[in-house]
Each structure stands twice: as structure tokens, then as C-alpha cells.
N, C-alpha and C positions, 0 to 999 in steps of 0.2 A: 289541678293537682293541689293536694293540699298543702299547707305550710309545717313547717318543724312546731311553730305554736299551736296550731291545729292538732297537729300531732300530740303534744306533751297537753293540750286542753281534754283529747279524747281520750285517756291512760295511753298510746302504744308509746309514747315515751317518756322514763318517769321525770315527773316534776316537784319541786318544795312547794308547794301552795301554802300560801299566809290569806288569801281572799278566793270564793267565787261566789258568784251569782251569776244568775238569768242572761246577765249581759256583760261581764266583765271579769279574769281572773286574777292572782297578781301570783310569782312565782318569781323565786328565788333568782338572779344569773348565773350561768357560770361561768362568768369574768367579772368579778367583782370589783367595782372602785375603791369600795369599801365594805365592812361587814354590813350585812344587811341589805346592800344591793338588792333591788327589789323591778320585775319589769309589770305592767298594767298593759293587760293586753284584753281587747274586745276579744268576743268568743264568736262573732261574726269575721268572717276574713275581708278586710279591708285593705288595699296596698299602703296608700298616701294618706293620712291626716287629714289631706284637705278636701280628700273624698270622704271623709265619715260623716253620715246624717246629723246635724249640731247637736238634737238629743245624748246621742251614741257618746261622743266627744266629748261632752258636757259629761254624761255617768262616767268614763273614763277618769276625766280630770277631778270628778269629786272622792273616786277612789284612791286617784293617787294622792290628793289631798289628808286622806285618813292615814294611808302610810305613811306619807310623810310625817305629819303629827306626832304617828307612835316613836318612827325611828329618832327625831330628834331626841325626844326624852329618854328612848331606853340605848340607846347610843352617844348618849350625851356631845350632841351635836349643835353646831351653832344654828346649824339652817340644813335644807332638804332639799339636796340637789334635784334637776326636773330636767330632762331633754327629752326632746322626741327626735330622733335619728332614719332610725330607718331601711338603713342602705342595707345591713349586714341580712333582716329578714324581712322580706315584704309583706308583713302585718303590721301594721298600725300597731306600735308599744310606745309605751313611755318609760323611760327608765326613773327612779327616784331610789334617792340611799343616802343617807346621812353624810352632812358636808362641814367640813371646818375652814373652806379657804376655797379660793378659783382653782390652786393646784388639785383640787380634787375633783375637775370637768375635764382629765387628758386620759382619753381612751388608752394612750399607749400605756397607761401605768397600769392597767385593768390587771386584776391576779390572774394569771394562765391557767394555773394548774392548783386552783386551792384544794384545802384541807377536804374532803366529803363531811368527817364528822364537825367540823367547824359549821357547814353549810347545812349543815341538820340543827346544830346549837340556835344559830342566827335564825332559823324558820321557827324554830318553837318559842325564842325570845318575841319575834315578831307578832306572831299565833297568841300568845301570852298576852303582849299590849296590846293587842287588838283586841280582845276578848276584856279588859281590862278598861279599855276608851269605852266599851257598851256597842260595839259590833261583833259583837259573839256569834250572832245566824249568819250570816257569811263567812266565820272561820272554820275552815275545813278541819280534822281531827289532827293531819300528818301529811 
């Protein structure tokens, strides 16, 4: 069966994509910690982390590496938060989003019910610095 990420990687559910390639996508959350909330999700279904082929894993974390990058500058963030979790979908994601503090790692503060056109704003600001860093062939148009 496949996963909700499966799902939003194949269009039947829509997603904000800020990256894809071959092997990895990154798309917007919808429970943000913060603006720009960003998840890195393999395009292969993987459950655990510590089952992904180290390649896999390795492209993963260099992806999330490049968001994070962007986010800090165009979110004027101190740092780029990084978890790998898990529990909520069983595919292998990393979450990263721009961070000012530890209070910015408590899932419970996650926005429930954000703005949509905020979370259109934050994917084209994102889209924008990525295209911007010189990773333009991986940014999707929308």
C-alpha cells in the first residue's frame, strides 16, 4: 500500500514542492514549526532511516543540506532545524525549517491549521532561493 508521501510524490495528492529529482523530493508541511517548514522525502518508500541504502540517505541529507542553506538566509534564521522522526508517516523524511532557538524542535507548537496562501508564499520564497543558490534543475515551476 502505498504511503500519503507516495501519494503527494505521484500528483493524487497536491503537494508545494520546492525540490525533485530522480531520487528525492522536498515539499512544503502541513504543520509547520515554522515558515518554510520543509520535509525531504526519498521517492523510493523506505519505513526506518536506518533501512535506506547509505547512498539514498547520503542524497537525502545533501538535499536537506541545500534547504536548509536557503532557508536560513531567506528566513533570516540562526540555524536549520534537522529531525528525522518518523512515526507520524512511515517513509523515510527529514523535516528541516528554519530555527531561532531549541523552542523551535516541540512538535506540539506545529501550526494546525495554517494560512494556504501563506504556504504558497513560503514555497515560491523557497523556489526562488533555490533557484537563486544555483539549483534551478531541480526546482519545480509550483
Amino acid at each position: 500500500m502505498s504511503t500519503v508521501f507516495t501519494k503527494i510524490i505521484n500528483g493524487e495528492i497536491p503537494g508545494r514542492f520546492v525540490w525533485r529529482d530522480e531520487d528525492v523530493v522536498a515539499f512544503l508541511t502541513m504543520g509547520p514549526l515554522a515558515d518554510g517548514h520543509t520535509l525531504v522525502v526519498p521517492t523510493e518508500e523506505v519505513d526506518r532511516w536506518t533501512d535506506a541504502p547509505p547512498a539514498l540517505l547520503a542524497r537525502v541529507m545533501e538535499v536537506a543540506q541545500k534547504i536548509g542553506a536557503v532557508q536560513v538566509d531567506i528566513f533570516d534564521a540562526a540555524r536549520a532545524g534537522l529531525i528525522v522522526a518518523g512515526y507520524e508517516v512511515h517513509h523515510l523524511h527529514v523535516h528541516v525549517w528554519p530555527s531561532n532557538s531549541m523552542a523551535d524542535y516541540d512538535f506540539g507548537s506545529a501550526e494546525q491549521n495554517p494560512d494556504p496562501a501563506e504556504l504558497d508564499a513560503n514555497a515560491e520564497k523557497l523556489r526562488a532561493g533555490l533557484r537563486q543558490a544555483g539549483h534551478g534543475e531541480h526546482v519545480p515551476a509550483a
